[in-house]
VOLODREN-917164 format. One record per residue (C-alpha): residue in one letter; x, y, z. Coordinates in pm, 1 decimal. Each point is the difference from the previous one (the first is absolute). Layout:
   aa         xx         yy         zz
    A          X          Y          Z
...
END
This chain:
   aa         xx         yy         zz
    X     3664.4     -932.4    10287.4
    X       50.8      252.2      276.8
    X      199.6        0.1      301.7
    X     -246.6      156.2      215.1
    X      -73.7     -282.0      295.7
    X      161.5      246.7      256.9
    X     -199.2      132.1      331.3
    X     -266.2     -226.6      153.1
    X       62.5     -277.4      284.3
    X      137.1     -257.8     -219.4
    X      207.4      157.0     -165.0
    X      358.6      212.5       82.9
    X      110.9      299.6     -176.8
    X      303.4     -175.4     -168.6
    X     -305.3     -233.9     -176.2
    X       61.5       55.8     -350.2
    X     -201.5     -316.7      -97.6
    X     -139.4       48.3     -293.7
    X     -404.4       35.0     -113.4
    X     -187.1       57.0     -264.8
    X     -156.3      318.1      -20.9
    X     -179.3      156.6     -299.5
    X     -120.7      326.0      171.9
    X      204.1      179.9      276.5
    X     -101.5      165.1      327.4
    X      -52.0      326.8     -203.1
    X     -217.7     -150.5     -223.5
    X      267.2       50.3     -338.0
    X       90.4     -331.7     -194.3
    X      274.2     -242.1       70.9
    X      175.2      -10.7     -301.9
    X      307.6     -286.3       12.2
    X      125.5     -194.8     -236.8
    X      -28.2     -365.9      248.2
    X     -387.2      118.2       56.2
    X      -61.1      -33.1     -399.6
    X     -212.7     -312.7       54.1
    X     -218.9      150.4      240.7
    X      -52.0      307.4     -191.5
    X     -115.7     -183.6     -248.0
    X     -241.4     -154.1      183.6
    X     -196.6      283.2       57.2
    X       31.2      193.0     -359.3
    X     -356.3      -74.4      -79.1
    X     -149.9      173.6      303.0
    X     -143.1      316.6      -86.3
    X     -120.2      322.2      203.0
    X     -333.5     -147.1       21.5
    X      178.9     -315.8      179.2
    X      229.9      138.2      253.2
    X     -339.1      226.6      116.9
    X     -198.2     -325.7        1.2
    X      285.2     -163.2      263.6
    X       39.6      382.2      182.6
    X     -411.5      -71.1       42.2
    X       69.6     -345.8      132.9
    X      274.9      121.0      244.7
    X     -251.8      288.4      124.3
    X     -293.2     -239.0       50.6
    X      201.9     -252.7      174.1
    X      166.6      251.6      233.0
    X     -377.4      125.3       77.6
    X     -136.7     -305.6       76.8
    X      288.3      -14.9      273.5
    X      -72.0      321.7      175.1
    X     -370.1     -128.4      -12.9
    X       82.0     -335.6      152.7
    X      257.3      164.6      225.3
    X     -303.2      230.8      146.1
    X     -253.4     -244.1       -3.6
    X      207.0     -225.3      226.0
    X       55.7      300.4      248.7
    X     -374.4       55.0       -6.6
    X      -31.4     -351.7       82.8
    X     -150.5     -132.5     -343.3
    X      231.4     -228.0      -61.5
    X      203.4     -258.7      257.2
    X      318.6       59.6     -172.3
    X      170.8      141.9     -297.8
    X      386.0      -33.8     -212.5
    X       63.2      317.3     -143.8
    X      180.6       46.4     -342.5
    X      116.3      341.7      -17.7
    X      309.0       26.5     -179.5
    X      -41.0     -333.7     -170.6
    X     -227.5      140.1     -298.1
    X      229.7       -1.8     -241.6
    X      133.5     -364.5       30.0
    X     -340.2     -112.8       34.3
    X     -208.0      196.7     -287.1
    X      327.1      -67.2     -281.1
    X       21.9     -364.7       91.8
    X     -416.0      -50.3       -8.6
    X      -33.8      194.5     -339.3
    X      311.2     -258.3     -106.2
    X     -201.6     -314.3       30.3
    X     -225.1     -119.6     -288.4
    X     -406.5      -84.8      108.1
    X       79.0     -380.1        5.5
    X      299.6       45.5      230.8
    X      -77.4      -78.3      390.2
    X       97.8      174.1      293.7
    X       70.3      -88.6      385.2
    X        6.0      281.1      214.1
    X       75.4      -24.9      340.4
    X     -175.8      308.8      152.3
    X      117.2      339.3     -101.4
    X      -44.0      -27.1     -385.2
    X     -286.8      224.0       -9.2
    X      174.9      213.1     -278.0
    X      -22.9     -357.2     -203.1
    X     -334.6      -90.4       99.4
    X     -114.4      353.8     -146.0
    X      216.9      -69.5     -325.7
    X     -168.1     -375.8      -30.8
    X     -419.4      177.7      110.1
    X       -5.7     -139.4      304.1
    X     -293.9      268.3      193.4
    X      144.3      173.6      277.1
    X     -301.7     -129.9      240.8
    X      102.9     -331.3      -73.1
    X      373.5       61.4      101.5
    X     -125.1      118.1      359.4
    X     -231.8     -315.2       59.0
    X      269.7     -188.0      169.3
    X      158.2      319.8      183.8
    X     -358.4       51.9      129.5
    X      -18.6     -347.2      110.3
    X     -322.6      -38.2     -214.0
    X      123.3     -261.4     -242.1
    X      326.1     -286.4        8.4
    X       64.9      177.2     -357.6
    X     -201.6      242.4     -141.1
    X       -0.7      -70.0     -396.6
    X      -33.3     -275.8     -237.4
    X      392.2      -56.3     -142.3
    X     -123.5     -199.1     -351.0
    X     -225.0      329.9      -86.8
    X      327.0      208.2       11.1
    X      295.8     -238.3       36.0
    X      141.5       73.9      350.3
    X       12.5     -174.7      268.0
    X     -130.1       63.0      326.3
    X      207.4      214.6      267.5
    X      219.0     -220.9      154.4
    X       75.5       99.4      402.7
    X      262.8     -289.9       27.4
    X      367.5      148.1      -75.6
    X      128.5     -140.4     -306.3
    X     -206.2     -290.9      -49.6
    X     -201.0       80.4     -292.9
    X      293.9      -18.7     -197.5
    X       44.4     -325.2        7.3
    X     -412.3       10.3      -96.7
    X      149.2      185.0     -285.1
    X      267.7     -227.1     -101.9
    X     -273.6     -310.3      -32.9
    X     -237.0      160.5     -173.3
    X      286.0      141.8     -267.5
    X      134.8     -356.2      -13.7
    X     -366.3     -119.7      -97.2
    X      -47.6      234.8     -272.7
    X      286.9     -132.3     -121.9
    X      -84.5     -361.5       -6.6
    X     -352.5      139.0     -175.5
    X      201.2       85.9     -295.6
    X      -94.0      416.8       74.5
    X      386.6       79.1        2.7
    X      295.5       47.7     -301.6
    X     -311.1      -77.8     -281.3
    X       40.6      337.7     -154.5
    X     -335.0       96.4       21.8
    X       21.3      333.2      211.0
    X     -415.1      -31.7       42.4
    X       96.2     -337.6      136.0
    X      338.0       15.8      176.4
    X      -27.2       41.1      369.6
    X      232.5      106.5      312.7
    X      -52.8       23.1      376.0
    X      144.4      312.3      168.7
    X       35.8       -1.9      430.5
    X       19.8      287.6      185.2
    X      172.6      -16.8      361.9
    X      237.8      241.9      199.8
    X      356.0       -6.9       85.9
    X      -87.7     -143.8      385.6
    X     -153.6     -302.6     -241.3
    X      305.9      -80.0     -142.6
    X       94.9     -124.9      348.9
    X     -239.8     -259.6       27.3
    X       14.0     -382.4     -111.2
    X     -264.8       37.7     -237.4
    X      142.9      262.5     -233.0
    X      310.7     -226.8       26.3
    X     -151.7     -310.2      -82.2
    X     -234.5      157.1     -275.6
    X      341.4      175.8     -191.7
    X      127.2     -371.2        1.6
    X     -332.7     -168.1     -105.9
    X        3.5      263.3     -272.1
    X      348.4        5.3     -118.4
    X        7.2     -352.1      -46.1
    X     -326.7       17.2     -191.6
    X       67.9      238.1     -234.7
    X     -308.7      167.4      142.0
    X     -156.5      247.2     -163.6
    X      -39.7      210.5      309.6
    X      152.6      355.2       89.2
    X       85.8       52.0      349.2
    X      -73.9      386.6       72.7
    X      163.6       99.7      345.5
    X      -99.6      397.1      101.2
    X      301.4       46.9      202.6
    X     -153.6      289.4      237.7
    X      261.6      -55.7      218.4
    X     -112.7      -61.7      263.5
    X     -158.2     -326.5      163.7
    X     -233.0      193.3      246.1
    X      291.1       91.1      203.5
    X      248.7     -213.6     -116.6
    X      267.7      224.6     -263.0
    X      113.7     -229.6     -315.0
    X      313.6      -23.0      171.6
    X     -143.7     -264.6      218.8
    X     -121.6     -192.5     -269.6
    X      264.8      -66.0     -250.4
    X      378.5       98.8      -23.3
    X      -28.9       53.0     -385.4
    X     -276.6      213.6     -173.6
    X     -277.7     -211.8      -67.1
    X      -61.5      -82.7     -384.0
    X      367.3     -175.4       99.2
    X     -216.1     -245.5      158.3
    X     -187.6     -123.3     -309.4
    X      327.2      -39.5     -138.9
    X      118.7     -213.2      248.1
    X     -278.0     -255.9     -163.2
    X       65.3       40.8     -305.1
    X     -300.1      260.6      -84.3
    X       91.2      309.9     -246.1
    X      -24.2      252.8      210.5
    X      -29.0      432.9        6.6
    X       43.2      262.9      233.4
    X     -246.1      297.2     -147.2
    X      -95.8      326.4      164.6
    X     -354.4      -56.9      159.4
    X      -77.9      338.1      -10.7
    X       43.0       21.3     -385.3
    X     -316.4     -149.9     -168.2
    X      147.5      -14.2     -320.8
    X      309.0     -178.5       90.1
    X     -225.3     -237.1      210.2
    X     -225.3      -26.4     -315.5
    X      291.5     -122.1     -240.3
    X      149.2     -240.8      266.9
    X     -274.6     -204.4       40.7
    X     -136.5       23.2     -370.7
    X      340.2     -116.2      -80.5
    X      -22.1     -276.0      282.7
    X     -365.1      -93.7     -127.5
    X      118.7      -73.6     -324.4
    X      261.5     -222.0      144.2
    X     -242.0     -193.6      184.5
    X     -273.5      -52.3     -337.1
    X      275.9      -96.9     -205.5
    X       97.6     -292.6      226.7
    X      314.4      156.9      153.3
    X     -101.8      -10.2      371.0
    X       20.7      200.6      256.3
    X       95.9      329.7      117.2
    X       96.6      171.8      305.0
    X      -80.4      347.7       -9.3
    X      135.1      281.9      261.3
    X     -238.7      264.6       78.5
    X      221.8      270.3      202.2
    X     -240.6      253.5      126.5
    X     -145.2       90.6      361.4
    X     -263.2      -33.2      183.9
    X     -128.6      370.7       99.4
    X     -214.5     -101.1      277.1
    X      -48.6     -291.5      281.4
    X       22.1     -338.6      -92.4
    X     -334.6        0.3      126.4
    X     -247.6      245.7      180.3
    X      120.4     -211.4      335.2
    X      360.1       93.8      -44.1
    X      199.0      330.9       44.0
    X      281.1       20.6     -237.1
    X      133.4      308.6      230.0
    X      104.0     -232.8      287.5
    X      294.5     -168.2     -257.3
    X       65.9      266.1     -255.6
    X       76.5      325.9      -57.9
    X     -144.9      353.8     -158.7
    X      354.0       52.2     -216.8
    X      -99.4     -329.6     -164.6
    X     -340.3       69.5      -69.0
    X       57.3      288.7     -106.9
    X      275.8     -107.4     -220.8
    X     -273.4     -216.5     -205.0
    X     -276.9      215.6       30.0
    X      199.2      205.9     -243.0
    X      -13.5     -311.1     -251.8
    X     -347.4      -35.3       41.7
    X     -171.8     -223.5     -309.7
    X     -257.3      230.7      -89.3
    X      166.3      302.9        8.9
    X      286.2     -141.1     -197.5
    X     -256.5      -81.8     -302.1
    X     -179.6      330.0       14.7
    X      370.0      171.8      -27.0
    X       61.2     -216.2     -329.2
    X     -405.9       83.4      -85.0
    X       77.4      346.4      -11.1
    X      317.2       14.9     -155.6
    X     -125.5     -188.4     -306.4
    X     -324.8      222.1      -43.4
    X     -187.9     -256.9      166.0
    X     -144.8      174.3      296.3
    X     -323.8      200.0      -13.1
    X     -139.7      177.8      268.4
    X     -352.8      -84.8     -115.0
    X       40.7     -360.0      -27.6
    X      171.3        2.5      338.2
    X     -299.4      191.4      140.6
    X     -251.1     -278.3     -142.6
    X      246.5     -250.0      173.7
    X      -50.1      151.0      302.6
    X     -363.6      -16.5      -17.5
    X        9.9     -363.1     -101.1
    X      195.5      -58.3      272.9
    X     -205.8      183.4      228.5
    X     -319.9     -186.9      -93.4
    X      230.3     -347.4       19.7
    X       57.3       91.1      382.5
    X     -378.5       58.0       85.4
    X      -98.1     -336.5     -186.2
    X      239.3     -186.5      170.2
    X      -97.0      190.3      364.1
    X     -349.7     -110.0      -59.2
    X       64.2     -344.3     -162.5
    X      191.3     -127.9      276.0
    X     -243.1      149.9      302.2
    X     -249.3     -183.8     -159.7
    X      142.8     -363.3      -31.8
    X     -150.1     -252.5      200.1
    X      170.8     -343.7       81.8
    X     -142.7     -312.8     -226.7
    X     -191.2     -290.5      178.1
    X      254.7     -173.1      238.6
    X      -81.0     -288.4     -234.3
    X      158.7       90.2     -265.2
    X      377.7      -80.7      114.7
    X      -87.5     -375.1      -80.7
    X      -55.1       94.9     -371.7
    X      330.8       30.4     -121.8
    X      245.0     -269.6      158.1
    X      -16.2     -227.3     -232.2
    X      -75.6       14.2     -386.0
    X     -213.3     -283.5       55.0
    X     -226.9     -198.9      261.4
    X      216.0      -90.4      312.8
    X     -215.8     -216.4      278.1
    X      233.5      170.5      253.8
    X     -144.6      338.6      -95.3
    X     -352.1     -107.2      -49.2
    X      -29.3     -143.6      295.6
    X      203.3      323.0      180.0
    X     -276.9      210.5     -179.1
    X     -304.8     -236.3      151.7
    X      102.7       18.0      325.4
    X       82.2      427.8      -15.1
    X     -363.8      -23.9     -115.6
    X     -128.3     -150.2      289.2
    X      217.6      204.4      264.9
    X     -151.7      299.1     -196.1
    X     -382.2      -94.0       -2.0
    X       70.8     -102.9      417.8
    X      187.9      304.3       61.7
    X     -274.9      215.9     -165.4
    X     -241.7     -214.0      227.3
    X      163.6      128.5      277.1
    X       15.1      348.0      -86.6
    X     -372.7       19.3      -34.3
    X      -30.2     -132.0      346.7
    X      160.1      253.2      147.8
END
């Protein structure tokens, strides 16, 4: 553990609640003797590994400068940034085994790179081509959800199914699957969350519950959300629950690995505590300059996720210049695909928003998609007449 939850909105100097952290600001290891069980959770990454998550984190904060231009050039409608969140999102996605499922809501791009989700297919919805953008059986996550909060109680059914299909606590760990959520702080405000934790708790769910506390609720400071940090919330349920430093993607790795196993061996739930910040606008509509101030981000641009990992890269003979330089180039050619991909996406045939409501025939639907059929072959009349 280390007492390091001071600075930020939420949070007062005096703070000393405790997180785990593996890897401090500097980039040296946390070495403590109540972090022994997380250590050990990440023993068996190598060199090799900790370049392959540094990779993730500098693809994933890529793709958001890309999307963040795009939407100023007026490709896109809309667009969440994740800058800053990298490391909670890359060491929690590289946790999860390939049966596992995730539910987003709609910043997770840093997990949808971990799970091969293509980066054209994460703008469909932002571009207002698509209602979702990807198939979630081909890669096990869910669509974006837009809707504060209320995918995880999505999350909570579908973990409480897998459990009734006998995929949870068999000891099989090809076989044993969990459910993790991923929501904000702002979303632990809202009914849903609430009525998901109890749903869960009193389950035994095999679900994790994975709030990025950025701090801020577009404008609204943690303050105004809860009057006790918030992994205290998941305890209020019942739930197991962690404060870890977000920016550390090693500490964020062992948390939820350790929460994972929880949920495959039957023990339930999890709430996990993400404590990191979010570096740019809630979206490209907001201006996080109208409620906070340059001290603050300044204070956590100097805990910044990647360069904390390329500190601890180069102080354990892991950083090379020339690998770095072929990152770069990778990255460079990952921008100019995704530039090109999303200017050329066209929207589907309007049609297609019928195929998916149900998993079977519904009359209602059919005879919805009939009648859009007609109103397009008469409204097609009429265009030719003029």
């Amino acid at each position: 553990m280390k007492n390091d939850a001071t600075g930020g909105s939420d949070v007062a100097p005096a703070d000393v609640t405790p997180l785990v952290q593996l890897v401090a600001p500097d980039g040296s290891r946390v070495v403590e003797a109540d972090n022994a069980v997380f250590r050990e959770r990440v023993a068996h990454l190598t060199v090799e590994d900790l370049r392959a998550m540094y990779r993730d984190m500098a693809l994933t904060r890529r793709f958001d400068d890309e999307a963040t231009a795009l939407q100023r050039q007026g490709e896109l409608a809309l667009y969440a940034q994740s800058r800053g969140q990298e490391a909670a999102q890359v060491g929690s996605g590289r946790a999860l085994a390939g049966q596992d499922y995730v539910f987003p809501s709609y910043r997770e791009h840093g997990v949808l790179h971990v799970r091969g989700v293509d980066p054209v297919d994460r703008l469909r919805l932002y571009r207002g081509e698509d209602h979702g953008g990807w198939d979630p059986n081909e890669h096990n996550v869910h669509l974006y959800t837009l809707v504060i909060g209320s995918h995880a109680l999505h999350a909570t059914g579908y973990a409480m199914g897998l459990q009734r299909d006998g995929l949870v606590g068999t000891g099989d760990a090809a076989r044993d699957t969990a459910v993790v959520t991923y929501f904000g702080d702002g979303a632990t405000s809202q009914g849903d969350v609430n009525e998901a934790l109890v749903f869960a708790a009193v389950n035994n769910a095999p679900v994790v519950f994975f709030c990025q506390n950025n701090q801020w609720a577009i404008s609204e400071p943690t303050t105004k959300q809860s009057r006790v940090p918030i992994y205290k919330r998941g305890e209020g349920f019942g739930v197991p629950s962690v404060r870890v430093d977000g920016n550390d993607v090693l500490a964020c790795y062992a948390v939820t690995a350790e929460a994972l196993e929880r949920a495959h061996s039957g023990g339930g739930p999890t709430f996990v505590e993400a404590y990191t910040y979010r570096m740019g606008a809630h979206t490209t509509s907001d201006d996080p300059t109208r409620y906070r101030d340059r001290a603050e981000e300044e204070h956590w641009r100097r805990r910044d996720p990647l360069e904390r990992l390329e500190a601890l890269l180069r102080a354990e003979g892991g950083w090379d210049e020339e690998w770095a330089a072929a990152l770069q180039a990778e990255a460079d050619a990952y921008g100019e695909r995704l530039r090109d991909g999303v200017r050329a996406l066209g929207a589907p045939p309007a049609e297609t928003m019928f195929d998916n409501v149900y998993a079977t025939d519904h009359a209602q639907v059919t005879a919805e998609r009939a009648w859009f059929r007609e109103y397009e072959a008469a409204t097609a009349g009429e265009e030719v007449a003029r």
